[in-house]
C-alpha positions as CSV (number, residue, x, y, z in Angstrom):
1,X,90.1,11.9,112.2
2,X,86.8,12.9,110.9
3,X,84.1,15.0,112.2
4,X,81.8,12.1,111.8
5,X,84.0,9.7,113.4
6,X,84.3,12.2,116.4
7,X,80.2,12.4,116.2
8,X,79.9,8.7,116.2
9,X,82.6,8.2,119.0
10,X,79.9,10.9,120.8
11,X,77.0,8.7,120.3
12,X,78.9,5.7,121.3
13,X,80.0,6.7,124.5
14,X,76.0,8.7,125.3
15,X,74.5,4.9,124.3
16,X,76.7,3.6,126.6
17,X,76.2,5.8,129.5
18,X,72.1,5.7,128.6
19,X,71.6,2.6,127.7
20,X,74.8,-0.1,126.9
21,X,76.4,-1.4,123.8
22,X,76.4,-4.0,121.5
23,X,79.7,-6.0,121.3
24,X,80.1,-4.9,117.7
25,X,79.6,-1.1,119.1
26,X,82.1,-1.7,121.8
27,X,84.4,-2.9,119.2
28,X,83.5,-0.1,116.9
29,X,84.1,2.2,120.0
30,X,87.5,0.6,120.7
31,X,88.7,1.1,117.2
32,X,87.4,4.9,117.1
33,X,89.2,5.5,120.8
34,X,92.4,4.1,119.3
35,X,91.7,6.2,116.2
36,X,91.0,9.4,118.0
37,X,93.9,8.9,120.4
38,X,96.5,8.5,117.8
39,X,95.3,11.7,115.5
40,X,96.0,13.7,119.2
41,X,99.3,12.5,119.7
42,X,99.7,13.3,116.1
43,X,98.8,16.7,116.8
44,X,100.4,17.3,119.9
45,X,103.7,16.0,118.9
46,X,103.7,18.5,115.7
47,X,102.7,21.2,118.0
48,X,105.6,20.4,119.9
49,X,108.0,20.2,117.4
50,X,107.6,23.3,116.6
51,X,108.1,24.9,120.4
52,X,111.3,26.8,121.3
53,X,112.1,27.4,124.6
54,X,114.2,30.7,125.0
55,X,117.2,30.6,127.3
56,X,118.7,33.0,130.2
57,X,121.1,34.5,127.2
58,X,118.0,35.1,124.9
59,X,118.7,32.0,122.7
60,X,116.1,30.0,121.0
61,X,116.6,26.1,122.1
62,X,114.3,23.6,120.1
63,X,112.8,21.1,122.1
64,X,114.4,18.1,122.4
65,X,112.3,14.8,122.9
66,X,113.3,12.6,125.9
67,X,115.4,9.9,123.9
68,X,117.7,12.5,122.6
């Protein structure tokens, strides 16, 4: 996501607490959010993939998601 879709996703939500939105703003906003909340997961599952947990015997265990 871009830093000028994370400024307008700002503006969005300080119209909205000042002043309200448009329905083509709070479907603008709604794309953004979903936007936004996908690049996160994005990065947060990376950052776990790369996260070892180290056991009692000193051994480096990958993480393993939840499914597995």
């Amino acid at each position: 996501m871009t830093f000028e879709k994370i400024e307008r996703l700002n503006e969005l939500a300080w119209k909205h607490r000042t002043e309200g939105l448009t329905e083509e703003e709070l479907d603008e906003r709604a794309e953004l959010r979903k936007e936004y909340l996908a690049a996160m997961r994005d990065s947060l599952e990376a950052h776990l993939d790369n996260t070892y947990l180290i056991d009692e015997n000193g051994e480096k265990q990958k993480l393993k998601k939840k499914d597995e």
